[in-house]
N, C-alpha and C positions, 0 to 999 in steps of 0.2 A: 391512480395507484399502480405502482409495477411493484407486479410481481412475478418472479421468473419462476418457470416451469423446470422440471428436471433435463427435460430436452435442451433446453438451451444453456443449462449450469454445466453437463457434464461436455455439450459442446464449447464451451468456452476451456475447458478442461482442471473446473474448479470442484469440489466436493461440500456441499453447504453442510452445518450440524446437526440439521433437520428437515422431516420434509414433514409437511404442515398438512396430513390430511382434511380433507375439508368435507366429504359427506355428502350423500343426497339432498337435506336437508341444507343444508351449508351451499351447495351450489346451486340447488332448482328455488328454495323458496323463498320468496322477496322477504319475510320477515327475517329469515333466520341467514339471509345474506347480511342483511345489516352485522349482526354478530361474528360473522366471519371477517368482514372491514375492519371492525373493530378492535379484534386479535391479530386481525395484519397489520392494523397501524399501530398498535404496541409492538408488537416484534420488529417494526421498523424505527420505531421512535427508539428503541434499546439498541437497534443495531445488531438483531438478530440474525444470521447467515443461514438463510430455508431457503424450501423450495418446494412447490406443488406437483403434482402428476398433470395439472390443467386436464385434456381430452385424454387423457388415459387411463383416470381415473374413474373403476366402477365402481357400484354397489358393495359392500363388504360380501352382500348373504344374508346378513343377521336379520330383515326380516321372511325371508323365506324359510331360510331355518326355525324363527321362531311360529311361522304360518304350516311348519310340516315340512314343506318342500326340500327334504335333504337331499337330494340330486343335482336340485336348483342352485341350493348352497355349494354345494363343491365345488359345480361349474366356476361359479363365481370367487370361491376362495380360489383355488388353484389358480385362476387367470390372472387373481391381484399378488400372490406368490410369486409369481414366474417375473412378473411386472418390474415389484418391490428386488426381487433378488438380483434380477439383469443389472438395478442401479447400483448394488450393493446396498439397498437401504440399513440401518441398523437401530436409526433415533424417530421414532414417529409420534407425535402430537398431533393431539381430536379434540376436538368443542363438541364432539357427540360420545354421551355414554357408550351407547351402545355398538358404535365405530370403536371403541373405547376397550369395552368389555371384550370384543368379540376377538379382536386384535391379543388383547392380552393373555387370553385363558382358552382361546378356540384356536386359533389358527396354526400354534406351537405341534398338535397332533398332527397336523397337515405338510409341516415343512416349515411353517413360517416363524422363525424365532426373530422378535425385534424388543427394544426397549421400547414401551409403552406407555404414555404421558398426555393424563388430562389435563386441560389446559388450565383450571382451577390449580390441579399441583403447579404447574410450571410458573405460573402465577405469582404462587403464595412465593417462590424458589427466586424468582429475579427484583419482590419485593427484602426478599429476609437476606439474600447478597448487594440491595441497595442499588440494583440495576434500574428500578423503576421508583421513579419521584412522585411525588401526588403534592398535587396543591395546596399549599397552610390555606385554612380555613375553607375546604374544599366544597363542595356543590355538595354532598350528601353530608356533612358532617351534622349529626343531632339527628338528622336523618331516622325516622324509622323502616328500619329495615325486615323482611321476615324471610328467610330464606327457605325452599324449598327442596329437600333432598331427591332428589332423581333414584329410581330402583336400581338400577345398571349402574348408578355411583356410588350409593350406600350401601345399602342392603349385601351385592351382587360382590361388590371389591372394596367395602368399609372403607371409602373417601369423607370422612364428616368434618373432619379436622379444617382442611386445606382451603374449601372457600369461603370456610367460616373468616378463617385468619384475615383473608382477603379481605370480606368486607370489612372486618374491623381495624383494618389499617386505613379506612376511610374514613376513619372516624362518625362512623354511623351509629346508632340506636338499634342494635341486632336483638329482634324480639323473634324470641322461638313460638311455632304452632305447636298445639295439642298434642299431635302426632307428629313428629320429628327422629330424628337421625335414626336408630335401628327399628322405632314404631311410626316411622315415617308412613305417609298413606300416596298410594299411586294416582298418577294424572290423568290415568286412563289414556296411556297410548301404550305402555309395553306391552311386549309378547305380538308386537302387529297388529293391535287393536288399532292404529292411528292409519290403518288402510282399508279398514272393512268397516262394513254398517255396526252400529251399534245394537248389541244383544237389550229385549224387554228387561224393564226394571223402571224402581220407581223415582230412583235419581241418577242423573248422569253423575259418572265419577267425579269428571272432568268440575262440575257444578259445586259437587261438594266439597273437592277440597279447595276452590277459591274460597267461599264462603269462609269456610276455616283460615284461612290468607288474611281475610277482609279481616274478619273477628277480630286480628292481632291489633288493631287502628296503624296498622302501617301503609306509607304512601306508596313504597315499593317493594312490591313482591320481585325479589334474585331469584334466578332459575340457572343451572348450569348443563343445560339440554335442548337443543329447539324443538324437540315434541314438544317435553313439558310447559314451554316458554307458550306455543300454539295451543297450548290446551288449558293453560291458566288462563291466557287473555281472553279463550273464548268464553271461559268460566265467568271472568270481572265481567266480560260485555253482556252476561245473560244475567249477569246480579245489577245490570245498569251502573256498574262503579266505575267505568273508564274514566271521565273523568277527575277521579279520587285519587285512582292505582294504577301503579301504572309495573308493566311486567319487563324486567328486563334482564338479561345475562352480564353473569357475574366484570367478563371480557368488555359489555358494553360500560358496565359502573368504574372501572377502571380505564379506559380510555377514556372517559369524558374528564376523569380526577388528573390526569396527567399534564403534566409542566409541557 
């Protein structure tokens, strides 16, 4: 897969319409690399004109900040400020919330003013202008589907809309949990919980809202987060339902649907 870095876009002396941040989670974790191929190979299958930061690319902050560490967090915003602004960035898309969230609503106090775009919206936007095809009678159609709201995308910036649409242009079987869109229930990774031991109690978060997942009798739980995608699977593999359910992002369900 090539994909080019801003290093080499503005050395050719070209200016791409997006640069495609990709996240801690997006770059160090083998699950949630698959999800980031996956969104590269739509945006190359569309003929999307991006580019990555590749090795320039840190941490946002967002969890240090959300662990306390607001010294930590500056360090870290300012250095991807100065970064972002040398390129002149201005268009950014994330497959993480909370790259997501932090970019849109934190970093404007600091200097960093960008257009900010989850990849669910961006999504639903190259489906509804007919950029992106999906296969008649496609792999999930009938499909039960249960999607689960991420806090950093609901709650945090009321995205409920956008990857609902999504899956339902796959002509899937979209069955809601219990708790959903603004009573959505957490996966137990925000706020930096997906870095530190777990506090006593008598259920893992993470536990209960698979179960809740399972209940729907759907075969695949959507997720549009790779925490939450990590902490649902750990959830199905400790209800023993992996081979039942299977966890995937919204990015993965639409690449595999595509012509």
């Amino acid at each position: 897969m090539q994909v080019r870095t801003m290093a080499d876009v503005m050395a050719a002396g070209e200016t791409p319409e997006v640069l495609f941040w990709v996240g801690c989670a997006g770059s160090f974790d083998q699950r949630a690399q698959r999800i980031t191929k996956a969104f590269a190979s739509i945006l190359n299958k569309v003929g999307i004109n991006y580019a990555i930061l590749g090795a320039e690319e840190t941490c946002t902050g967002d969890p240090a900040r959300r662990a306390g560490n607001e010294f930590l967090f500056q360090m870290m915003a300012y250095q991807n400020i100065q970064t972002l602004n040398n390129y002149g960035i201005r268009k950014i898309i994330t497959t993480c919330p909370h790259c997501f969230n932090i970019f849109k609503n934190e970093y404007p106090e600091l200097g960093g003013n960008y257009e900010v775009i989850h990849h669910t919206t961006f999504l639903q936007g190259l489906i509804d202008e007919g950029k992106i095809t999906l296969k008649d009678g496609g792999i999930f159609k009938g499909k039960k589907i249960t999607y689960h709201d991420s806090c950093y995308l609901g709650r945090a910036n009321d995205i409920y809309k956008a990857p609902r649409k999504v899956l339902e242009a796959l002509d899937a079987d979209l069955v809601e949990m219990k708790r959903c869109r603004k009573n959505g229930f957490c996966c137990g990774a925000g706020g930096a919980q997906m870095f530190k031991e777990e506090e006593p109690g008598k259920v893992r978060i993470n536990f209960d809202r698979a179960a809740e997942a399972i209940e729907t009798g759907s075969s695949i739980i959507a997720a549009a987060c790779p925490f939450c995608n990590t902490m649902l699977t750990d959830g199905v593999k400790g209800a023993e339902k992996e081979g039942d359910v299977k966890v995937l992002d919204v990015a993965e369900l639409v690449d595999a649907s595509m012509d």
